[in-house]
N, C-alpha and C positions, 0 to 999 in steps of 0.2 A: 872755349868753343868759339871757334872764327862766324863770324857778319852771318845773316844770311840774309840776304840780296832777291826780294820778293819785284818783280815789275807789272801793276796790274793795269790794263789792256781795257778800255770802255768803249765799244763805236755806236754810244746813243749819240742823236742827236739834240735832242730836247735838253731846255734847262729850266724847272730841274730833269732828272734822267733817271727813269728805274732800273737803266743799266748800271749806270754810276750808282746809285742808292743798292741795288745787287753785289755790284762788284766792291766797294769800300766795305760793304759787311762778310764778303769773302776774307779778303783782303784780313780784316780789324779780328776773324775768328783765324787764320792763319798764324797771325801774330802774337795770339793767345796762347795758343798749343807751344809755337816753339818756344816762347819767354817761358811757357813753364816748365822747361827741360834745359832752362839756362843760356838760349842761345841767346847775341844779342840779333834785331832785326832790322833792314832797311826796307820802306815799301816807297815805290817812286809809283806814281798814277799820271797814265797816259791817256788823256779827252781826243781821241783821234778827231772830231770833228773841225778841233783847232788846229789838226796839220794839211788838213785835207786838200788845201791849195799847194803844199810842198809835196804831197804823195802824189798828185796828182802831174807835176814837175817836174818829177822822177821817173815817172814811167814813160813819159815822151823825151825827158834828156838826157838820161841813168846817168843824173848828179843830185843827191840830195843836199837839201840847205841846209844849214848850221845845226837849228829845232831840229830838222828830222833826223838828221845825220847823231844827233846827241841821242837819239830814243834809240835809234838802231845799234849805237853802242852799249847802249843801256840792258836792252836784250840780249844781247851776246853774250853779256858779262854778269846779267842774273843766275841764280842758281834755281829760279822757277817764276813760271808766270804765273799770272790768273785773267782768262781773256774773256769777257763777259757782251755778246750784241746782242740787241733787238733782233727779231725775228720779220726779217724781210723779205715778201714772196716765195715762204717757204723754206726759206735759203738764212745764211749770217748775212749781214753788211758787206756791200760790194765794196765800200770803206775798210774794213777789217781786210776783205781780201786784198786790197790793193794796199796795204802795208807790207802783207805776207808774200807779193807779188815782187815789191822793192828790195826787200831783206833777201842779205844769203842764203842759199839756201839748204844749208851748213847749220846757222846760225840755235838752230833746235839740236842738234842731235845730243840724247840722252838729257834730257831738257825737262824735268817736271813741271804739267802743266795741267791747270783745273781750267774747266770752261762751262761756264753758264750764258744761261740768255731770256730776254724780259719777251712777255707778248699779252695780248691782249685776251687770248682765250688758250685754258689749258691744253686744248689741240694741237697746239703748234710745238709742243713739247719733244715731239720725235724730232723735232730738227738737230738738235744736239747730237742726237747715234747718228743718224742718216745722212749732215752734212758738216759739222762742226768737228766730231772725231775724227772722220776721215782726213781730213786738210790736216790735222797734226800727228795724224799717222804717217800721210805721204812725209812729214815733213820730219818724222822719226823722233818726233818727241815723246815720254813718258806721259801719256794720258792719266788722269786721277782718274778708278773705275767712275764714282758717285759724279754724272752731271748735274748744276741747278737749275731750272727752270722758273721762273714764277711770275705768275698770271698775273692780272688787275685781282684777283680775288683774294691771293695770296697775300698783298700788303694790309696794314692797318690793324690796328688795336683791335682788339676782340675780336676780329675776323675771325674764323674758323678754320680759314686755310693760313694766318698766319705758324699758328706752334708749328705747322705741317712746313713750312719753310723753315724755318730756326732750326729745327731738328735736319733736317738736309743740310741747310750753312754748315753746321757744326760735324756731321757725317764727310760731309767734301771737304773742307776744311781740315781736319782730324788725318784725312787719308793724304793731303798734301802734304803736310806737316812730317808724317811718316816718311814719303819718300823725298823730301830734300835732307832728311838725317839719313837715308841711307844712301843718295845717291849724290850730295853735292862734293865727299871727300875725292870723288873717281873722274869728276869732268873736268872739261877744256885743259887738256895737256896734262891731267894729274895720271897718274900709273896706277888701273886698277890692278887688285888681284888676280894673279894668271890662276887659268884653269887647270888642273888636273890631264893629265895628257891620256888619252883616247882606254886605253889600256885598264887604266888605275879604276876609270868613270865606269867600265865594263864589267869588272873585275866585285866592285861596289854592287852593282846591282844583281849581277849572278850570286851573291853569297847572302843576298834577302831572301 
């Protein structure tokens, strides 16, 4: 079974970051699933906050620098993300978008991709359907159904809202897992399986 090429996406600011602390436990249960069906794994982890003077560069000179220009390859050539921000006015990181802003816009298609986001109170939890799916639908990537979200209540030992997060990781994670085995053999130039011509497909369903 050939690499499978995991790039996981953090635009916390803070250090340390319960985005980063979200996303590496995405990330470390992703890694899980596929080592136990044999594959082997690469995860590369990207601190946007440390490119944010070069994304910021890019969008007044449309030339990235070396650092960014290396990430942007690095995306292209995964077989899946994992994009994980803080929850900012409502909205993801105007940092996150201004990455997705630089990059092809090519660079997703048929692309599996999990996305979670940290905040402070579980409210802010619709931002994931309402603004974080959409940006990687425009952008025609394979969305995992299961978003993760989690609160300040969520972390910590004995918390109550922890098992309630580990059970999500391991649900989102599980589902990523699934579609980079079914869809990394068919991407960037690989020849998927042609369809059934018009006919055949009609044909099939009329004799149900």
């Amino acid at each position: 079974m050939s690499e499978r090429r995991i790039v996981v996406i953090t635009a916390g600011l803070g250090v340390p970051s319960s985005s980063r602390m979200l996303a590496d436990q995405l990330g470390e249960a992703t890694q899980r699933d596929l080592e136990a069906v044999g594959a082997d794994v690469s995860i590369t982890t990207v601190e946007l906050r440390e490119l944010a003077v070069d994304i910021a560069n890019n969008l007044v000179t449309g030339f990235a620098a070396p650092a960014l220009a290396e990430v942007l390859d690095s995306v292209a050539r995964a077989d899946a993300l994992i994009v994980v921000s803080p929850v900012f006015s409502a909205s993801y990181s105007g940092l996150l978008k201004s990455l997705f802003d630089v990059m092809d816009n090519t660079a997703l298609d048929s692309m599996p991709v999990l996305i979670g986001a940290t905040g402070g109170s579980s409210r802010h939890s619709l931002m994931l359907d309402h603004a974080m799916r959409p940006l990687f639908s425009y952008l025609r990537a394979r969305v995992a159904p299961t978003a993760v979200y989690a609160a300040t209540e969520d972390w910590g030992s004995g918390d109550s809202g922890a098992p309630a997060l580990d059970a999500r990781i391991v649900c989102a994670a599980g589902e990523l897992a699934a579609m980079i085995n079914g869809t990394t053999t068919t991407r960037r130039g690989q020849t998927p399986e042609s369809s059934l011509p018009f006919e055949e497909l009609l044909a099939q369903v009329q004799s149900r």
